[in-house]
N, C-alpha and C positions, 0 to 999 in steps of 0.2 A: 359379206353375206347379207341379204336381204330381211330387214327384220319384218316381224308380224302388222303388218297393216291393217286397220279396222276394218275395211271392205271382204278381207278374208274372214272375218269371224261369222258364225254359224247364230242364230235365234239358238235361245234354249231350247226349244221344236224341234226347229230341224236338226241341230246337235242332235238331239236323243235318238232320231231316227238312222242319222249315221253313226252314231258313238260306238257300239258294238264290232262294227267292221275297223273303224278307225284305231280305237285301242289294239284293238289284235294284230293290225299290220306295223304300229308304234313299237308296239310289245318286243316286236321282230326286229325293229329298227334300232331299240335299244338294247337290245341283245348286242350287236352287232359292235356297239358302239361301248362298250362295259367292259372294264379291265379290270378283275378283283387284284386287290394290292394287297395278297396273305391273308388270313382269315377275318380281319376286322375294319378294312377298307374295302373302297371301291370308288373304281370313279364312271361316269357317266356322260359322253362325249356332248356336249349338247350343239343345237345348231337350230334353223327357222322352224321345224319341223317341230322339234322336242319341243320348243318355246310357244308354238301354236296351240300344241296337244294341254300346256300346262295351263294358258290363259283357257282355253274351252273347257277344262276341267274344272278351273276357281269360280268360273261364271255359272257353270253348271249345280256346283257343289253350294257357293255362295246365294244361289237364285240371284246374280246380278243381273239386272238389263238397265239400269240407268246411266245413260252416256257419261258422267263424271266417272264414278265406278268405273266403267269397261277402259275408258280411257288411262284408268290407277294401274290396271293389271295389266294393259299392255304397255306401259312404261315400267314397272317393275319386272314384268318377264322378257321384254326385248333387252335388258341389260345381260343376259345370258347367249344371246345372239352374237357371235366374235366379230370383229372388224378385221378389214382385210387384213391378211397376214399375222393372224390371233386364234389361236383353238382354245376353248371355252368349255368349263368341264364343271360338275356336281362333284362333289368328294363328299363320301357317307363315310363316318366312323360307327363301326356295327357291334356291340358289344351285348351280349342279351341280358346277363345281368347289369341290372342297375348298379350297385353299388360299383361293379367293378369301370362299368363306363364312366361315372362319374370321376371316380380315380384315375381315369385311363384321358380323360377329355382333361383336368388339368393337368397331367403331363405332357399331355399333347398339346401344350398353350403355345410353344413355340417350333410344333410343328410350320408356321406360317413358312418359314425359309426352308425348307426342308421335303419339300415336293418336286422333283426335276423328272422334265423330259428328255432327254438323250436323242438327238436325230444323228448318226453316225459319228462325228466325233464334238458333236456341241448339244451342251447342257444350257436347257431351258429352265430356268425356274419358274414355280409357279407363285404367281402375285394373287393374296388371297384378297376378297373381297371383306371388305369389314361393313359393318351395319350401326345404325345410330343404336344407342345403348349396351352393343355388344361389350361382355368382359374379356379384357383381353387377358385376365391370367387362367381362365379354361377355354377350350377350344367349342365351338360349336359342331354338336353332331351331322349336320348339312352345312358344307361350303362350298361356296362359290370359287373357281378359279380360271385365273386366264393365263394366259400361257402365249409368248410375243414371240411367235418362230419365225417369223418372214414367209415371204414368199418361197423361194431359194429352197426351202424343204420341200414343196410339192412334188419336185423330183427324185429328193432323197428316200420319201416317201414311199412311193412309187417302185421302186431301186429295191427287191427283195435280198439283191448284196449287201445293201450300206442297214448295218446293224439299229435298230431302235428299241429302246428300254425305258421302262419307269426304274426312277429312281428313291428312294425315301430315306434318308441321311440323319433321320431323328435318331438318338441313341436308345430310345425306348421301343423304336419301331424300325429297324435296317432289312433295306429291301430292293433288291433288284431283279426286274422280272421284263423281260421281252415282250413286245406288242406282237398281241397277233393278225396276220396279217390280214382279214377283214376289217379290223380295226385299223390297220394302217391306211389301208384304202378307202373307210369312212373319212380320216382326217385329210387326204389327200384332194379328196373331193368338197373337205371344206373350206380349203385355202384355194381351192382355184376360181 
């Protein structure tokens, strides 16, 4: 998949005078692309598009325009962009009281191996990203994950026969729940 290129990026200007229209058709885009995993997950399919919308948001948000800067955020956000035969996803842990997220994110420290895809009869794990300083005996409430399905699933994808599911094998968190099939077809069009 094509990551975000500096010649695609908008002035703060011109961003602001497209941002309105652009959010709203994103908005749509990640709809599409969101698989709530039971009431306190979710995940967030990402791809060039989402990773565009984030860097024009951090520039906007941050008032960046100094080329070192723009060039930080689009090496930090092009890492969520998947490589071929890789779907590439945000995982939010949602919990609204604090205290109870706080308990819930160190149980969840070893969620890391405990994320699977299912494309008809093979299970994908998801390989979580980890960050400098991160603690790894609680979990962080945004994570990064990739997910190595091969090519060879575009078709299974596609296949409204060949069954596909999230998985979640945590003992605190058990859960298996079927893609829906616009989201199947987001991911299908991202491995091609």
């Amino acid at each position: 998949m094509k990551r975000v290129e500096r010649n695609e990026l908008l002035s703060l200007a011109a961003y602001e005078q497209i941002r309105p229209h652009f959010r709203a058709r994103m908005i749509e885009v990640k709809a599409r692309r969101r698989a709530s995993l039971g009431d306190h997950m979710s995940l967030v399919f990402e791809n060039h598009d989402t990773a565009l919308l984030q860097v024009q948001e951090m520039l906007r948000t941050e008032r960046i325009s100094d080329e070192p800067a723009i060039a930080h955020e689009l090496e930090t956000y092009n890492e969520i962009v998947p490589a071929a035969g890789k779907l590439s996803a945000t995982l939010f842990i949602e919990y609204d009281d604090s205290a109870e997220r706080a308990k819930m994110l160190q149980k969840l420290a070893t969620l890391r191996n405990a994320v699977h895809l299912v494309i008809g009869g093979e299970r994908h794990t998801a390989t979580f990203a980890t960050h400098h300083g991160e603690e790894m005996d609680r979990l962080p409430a945004v994570n990064y994950l990739m997910f190595d399905v091969g090519q060879a699933s575009v078709a299974m994808l596609r296949d409204g026969a060949v069954p596909v599911r999230f998985e979640v094998t945590h003992p605190d968190y058990l859960l298996t729940l079927a893609a829906a099939p616009e989201l199947r077809a987001e991911l299908a069009r991202d491995l091609e």
